[in-house]
N, C-alpha and C positions, 0 to 999 in steps of 0.2 A: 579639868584643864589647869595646867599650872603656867604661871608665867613673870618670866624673871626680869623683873622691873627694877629701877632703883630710883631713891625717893632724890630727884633733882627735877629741874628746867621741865624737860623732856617727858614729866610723868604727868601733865596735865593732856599732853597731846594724847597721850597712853589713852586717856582714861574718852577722850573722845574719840577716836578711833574702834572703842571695843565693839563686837558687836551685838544686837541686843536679844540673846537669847541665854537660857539659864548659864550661868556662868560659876562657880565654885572655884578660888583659888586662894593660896597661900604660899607664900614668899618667903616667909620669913619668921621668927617672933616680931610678933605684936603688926604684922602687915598681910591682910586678907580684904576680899572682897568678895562682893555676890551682883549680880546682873541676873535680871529676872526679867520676861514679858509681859509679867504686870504688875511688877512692882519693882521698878529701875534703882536699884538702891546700891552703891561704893562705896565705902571705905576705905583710906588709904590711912594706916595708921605708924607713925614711929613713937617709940616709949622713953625715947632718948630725951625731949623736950618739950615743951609747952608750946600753945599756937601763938603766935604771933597776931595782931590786929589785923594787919592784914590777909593773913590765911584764915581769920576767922571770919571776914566780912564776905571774902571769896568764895568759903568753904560755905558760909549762908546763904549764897545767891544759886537756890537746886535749878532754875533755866538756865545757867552758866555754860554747862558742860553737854548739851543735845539731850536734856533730862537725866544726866547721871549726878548724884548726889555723891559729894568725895570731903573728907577732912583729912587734912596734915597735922597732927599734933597725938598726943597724949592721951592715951586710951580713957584715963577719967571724964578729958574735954568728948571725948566723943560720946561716953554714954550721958554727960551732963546737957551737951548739945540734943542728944537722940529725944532724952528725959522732957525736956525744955518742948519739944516738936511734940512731942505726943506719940513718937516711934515707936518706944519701946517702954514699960514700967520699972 
């Protein structure tokens, strides 16, 4: 499933609305995501710029979004983020 999103306002509502079954898409460079039923996992990525404090404390809070986990920022912050949780090695 693809779906053509664009990273403003309107992309958080996106990402609670999806529904929760395996999900595989790609948008763009540097902007993909996966929904899983048993392991609810988003990413929203742009390569354009760094997170902001506020997308990073947002993007930390994974009950925020109906259990979808999403970061806005910089593909580095997101595997340093991922790294930091225990995601991924």
């Amino acid at each position: 499933m693809s779906a053509k999103i664009q990273l403003q306002k309107d992309v958080y509502k996106f990402l609670c609305d999806l529904p929760s079954r395996s999900i595989f898409f790609r948008t763009g460079p540097g902007i993909f995501g996966i929904v899983n039923d048993e392991f609810i996992f988003m990413l929203i990525i742009t390569d354009d710029r760094k997170l902001t404090r506020s997308e990073f404390s947002l993007a930390s809070k994974v009950e925020s979004c109906n259990g979808y986990f999403y970061i806005v920022g910089n593909i580095d912050d997101v595997h340093l983020v991922a790294k930091e949780n225990g995601w991924w090695d």
